[in-house]
BAPATI-66535 format. One record per atom (N, C-alpha, C): residue in one letter; x, y, z. Coordinates in pm, whole numbers, plus 50000, padded with zeros to 5 digits. Layout:
BEGIN
AXYZ...
END
This chain:
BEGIN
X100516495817642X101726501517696X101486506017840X102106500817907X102016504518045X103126520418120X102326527818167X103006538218210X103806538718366X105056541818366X106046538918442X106226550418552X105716547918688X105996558918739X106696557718850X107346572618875X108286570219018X107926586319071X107866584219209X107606594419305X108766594819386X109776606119409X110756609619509X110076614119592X110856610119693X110196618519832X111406616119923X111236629120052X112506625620127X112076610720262X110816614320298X110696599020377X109446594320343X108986586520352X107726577520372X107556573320505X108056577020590X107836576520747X106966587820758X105286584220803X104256595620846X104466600820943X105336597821023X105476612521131X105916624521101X106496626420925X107056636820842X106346644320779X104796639920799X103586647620735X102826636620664X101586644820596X100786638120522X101246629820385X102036633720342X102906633020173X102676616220154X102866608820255X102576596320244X101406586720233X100806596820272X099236590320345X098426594420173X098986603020076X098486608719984X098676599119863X100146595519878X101226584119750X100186572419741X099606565119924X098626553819936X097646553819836X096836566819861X095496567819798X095446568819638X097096575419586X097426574219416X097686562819392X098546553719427X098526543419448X097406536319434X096046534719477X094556528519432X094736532819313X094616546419277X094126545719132X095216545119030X096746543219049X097556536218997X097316524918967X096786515119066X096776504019009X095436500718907X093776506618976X092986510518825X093286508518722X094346520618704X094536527418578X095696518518480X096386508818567X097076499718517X098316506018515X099096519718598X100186522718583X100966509418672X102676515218671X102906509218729X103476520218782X103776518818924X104476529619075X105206522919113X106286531419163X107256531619293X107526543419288X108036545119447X108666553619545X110156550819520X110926559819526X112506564519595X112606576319674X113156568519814X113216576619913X114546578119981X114566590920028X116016594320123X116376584520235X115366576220264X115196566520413X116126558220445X116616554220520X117586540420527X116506533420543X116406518920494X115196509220469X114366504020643X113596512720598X111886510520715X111116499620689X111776487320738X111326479820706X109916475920779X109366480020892X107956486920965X107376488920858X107456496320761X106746504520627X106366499220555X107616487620498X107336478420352X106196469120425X105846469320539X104696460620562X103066463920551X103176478620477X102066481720442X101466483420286X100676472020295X099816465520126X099876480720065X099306492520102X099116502920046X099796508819952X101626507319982X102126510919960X102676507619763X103336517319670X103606507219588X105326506219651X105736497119532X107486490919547X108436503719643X108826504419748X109616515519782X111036512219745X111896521519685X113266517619660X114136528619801X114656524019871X115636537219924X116876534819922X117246548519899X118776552119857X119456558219971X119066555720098X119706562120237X120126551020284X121876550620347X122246542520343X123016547620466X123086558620526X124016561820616X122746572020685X123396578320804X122626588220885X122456601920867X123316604620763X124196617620743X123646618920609X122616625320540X121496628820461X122346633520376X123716639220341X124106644020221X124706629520173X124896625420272X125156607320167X124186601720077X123076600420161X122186598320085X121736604619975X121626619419955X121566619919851X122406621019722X123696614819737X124636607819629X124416598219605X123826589219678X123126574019651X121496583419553X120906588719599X119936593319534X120256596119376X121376605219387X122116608719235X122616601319196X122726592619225X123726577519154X122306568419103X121426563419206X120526554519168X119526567419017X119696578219052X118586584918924X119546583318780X120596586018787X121506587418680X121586572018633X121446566018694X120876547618653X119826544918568X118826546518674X117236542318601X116716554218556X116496564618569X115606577018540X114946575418413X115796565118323X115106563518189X114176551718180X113926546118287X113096533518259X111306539818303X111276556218339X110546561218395X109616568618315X108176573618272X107506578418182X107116594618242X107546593718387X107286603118465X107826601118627X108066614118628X108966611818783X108226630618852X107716624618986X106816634719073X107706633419177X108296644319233X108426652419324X107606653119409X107866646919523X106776653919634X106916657319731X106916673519712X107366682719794X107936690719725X108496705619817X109306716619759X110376718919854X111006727919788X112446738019914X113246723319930X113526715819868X114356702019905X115286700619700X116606696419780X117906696019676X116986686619614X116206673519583X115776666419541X114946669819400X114786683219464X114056689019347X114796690119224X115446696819265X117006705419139X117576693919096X117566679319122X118406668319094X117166665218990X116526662319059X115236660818924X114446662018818X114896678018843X114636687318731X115366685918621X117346686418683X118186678118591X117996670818524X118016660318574X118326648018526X116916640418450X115676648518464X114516646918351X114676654018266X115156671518286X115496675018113X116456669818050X117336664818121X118356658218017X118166647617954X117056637618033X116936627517947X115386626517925X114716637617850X113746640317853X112276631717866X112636631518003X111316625018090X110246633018154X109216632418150X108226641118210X108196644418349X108746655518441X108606654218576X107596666718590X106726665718748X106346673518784X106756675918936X106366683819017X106106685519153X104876690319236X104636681219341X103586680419389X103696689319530X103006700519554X103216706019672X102476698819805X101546690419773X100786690419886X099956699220003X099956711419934X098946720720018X100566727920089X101676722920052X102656731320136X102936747020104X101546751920067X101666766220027X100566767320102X100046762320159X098616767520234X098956779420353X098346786820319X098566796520428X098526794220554X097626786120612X097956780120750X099406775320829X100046771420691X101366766920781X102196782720754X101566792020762X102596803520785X102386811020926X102826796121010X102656808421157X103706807521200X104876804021144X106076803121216X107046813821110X107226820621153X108096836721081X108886832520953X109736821721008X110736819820931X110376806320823X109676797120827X108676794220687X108026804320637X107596810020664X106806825020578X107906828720491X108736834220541X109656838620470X110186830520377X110206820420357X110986813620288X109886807820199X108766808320224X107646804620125X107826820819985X107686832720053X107776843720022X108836846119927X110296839519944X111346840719792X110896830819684
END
């Protein structure tokens, strides 16, 4: 039985941080381990991106410029497939993506987690107003 996985994220464009450079390296041992991966992302299609072997299948659901569109394409494409999934990772926090996910895996009880990526590290609290918002 092969295990089915999908990772949300809001871009796979690395100028947005590390989050991508991390999916690559699970990705190796995804394929090891014989899962199978993809990505769904907020992106309008980077097609620059899909040209990297590293990557697994990216699906994106950004289709306009204006990011609350996209994520109705996001809520439309999860309310679709979410069940063809054995597990669905979050990666990242403080993003609506989360709360859609959380949904829509307890309801159709799929295993999700969320992955912070060190975005609790104290280092990134030098700017006042991330502190604070790490802090609620």
């Amino acid at each position: 039985m092969t295990i089915r996985i999908t990772h949300v994220i809001s871009s796979i464009n690395p100028a947005t941080g590390g989050t991508i450079e991390s999916l690559k390296l699970r990705n190796r041992l995804y394929k090891k381990l014989g899962f199978e991966c993809e990505i769904i992302t907020l992106d309008i299609v980077l097609k620059k991106f899909l040209k990297d072997k590293n990557l697994p299948r990216v699906r994106f659901s950004g289709k306009s410029r204006f990011t609350i569109i996209n994520y109705f394409n996001l809520l439309k494409w999860l309310y679709t497939n979410i069940k063809r999934y054995d597990l669905i990772i979050c990666d990242g926090i403080w993003e609506f993506i989360n709360y859609v996910v959380y949904k829509f895996a307890n309801k159709n009880n799929i295993n999700y987690m969320v992955q912070i990526h060190g975005m609790l590290d104290p280092w990134f609290n030098k700017k006042k107003l991330k502190y604070i918002k790490k802090l609620i």
